[in-house]
N, C-alpha and C positions, 0 to 999 in steps of 0.2 A: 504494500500500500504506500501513497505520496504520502508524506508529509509536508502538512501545507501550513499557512498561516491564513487566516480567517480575520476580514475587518470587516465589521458591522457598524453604517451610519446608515442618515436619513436619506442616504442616495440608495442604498444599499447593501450589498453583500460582496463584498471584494475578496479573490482566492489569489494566492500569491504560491508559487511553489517553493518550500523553505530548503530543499535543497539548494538548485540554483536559483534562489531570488527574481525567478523569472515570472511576470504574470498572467495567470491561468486565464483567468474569469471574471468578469461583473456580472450581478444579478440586481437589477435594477428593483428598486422595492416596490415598486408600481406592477412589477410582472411576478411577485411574492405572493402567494395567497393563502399559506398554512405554515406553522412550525411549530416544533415543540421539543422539549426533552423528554426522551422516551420511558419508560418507568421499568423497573426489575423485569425479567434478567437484563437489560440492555439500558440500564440507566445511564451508561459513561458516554450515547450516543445523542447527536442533536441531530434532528431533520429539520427540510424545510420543501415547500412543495412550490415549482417556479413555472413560468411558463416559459417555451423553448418558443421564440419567434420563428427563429429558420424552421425549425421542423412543423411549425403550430401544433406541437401538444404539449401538454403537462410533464415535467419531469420531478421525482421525487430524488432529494440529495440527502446523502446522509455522512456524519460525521463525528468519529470516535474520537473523544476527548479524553483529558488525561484524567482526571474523575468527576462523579455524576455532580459536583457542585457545578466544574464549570459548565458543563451541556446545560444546566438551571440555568445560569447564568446567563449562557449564550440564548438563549428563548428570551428571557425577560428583558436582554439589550435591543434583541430585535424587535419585541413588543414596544419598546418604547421607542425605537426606532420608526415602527409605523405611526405611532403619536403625533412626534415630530415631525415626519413626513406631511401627515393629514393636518395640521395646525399651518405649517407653510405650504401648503400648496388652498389652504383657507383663507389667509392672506394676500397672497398673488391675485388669486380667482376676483376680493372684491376691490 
C-alpha cells in the first residue's frame, strides 16, 4: 500500500504521495458527499465517498490510519470542512 499524506480544507481533500512528495489527487469538497470513520473491527480506517467527473460515477476511498483517534479525527475535520465550505460559498452566493 502508498503511503500518503492527506490534507483536509474547505476546498477539499488533497492526497500527496509521502514517499516521493509527488501529488496524487484533489477531491474537490463540492464532489464529497459521504465520510466517516468506520467502527470495530476496522476502526483505524477513514472513508469518504466522491464523485469521479471523468468516469461520472461515484467512487468510494478508503484510508488506514495510524489509530482509530485519528480516522475520528479525520471525519470530524472534514465535517467541519463542509461547514466552512457551505458558510463561504453562502457568502459569495448573496
Amino acid at each position: 500500500m502508498k503511503r500518503i499524506t492527506l490534507s483536509i480544507s474547505s476546498a477539499g481533500i488533497s492526497i500527496t504521495d509521502q514517499d516521493n512528495k509527488r501529488f496524487e489527487e484533489k477531491v474537490p469538497i463540492k464532489d464529497i458527499s459521504h465520510c466517516c470513520a468506520e467502527r470495530s473491527p476496522h476502526e483505524r480506517v477513514f472513508t469518504w465517498i466522491s464523485k469521479n467527473k471523468r468516469l461520472k460515477k461515484l467512487e468510494c476511498h478508503a484510508v488506514i490510519c495510524q489509530n482509530k483517534e485519528k480516522a475520528q479525527m479525520m471525519a470530524v475535520l472534514l465535517h467541519r470542512a463542509f461547514q466552512i465550505a457551505y458558510v463561504e460559498w453562502k457568502n459569495r452566493k448573496e
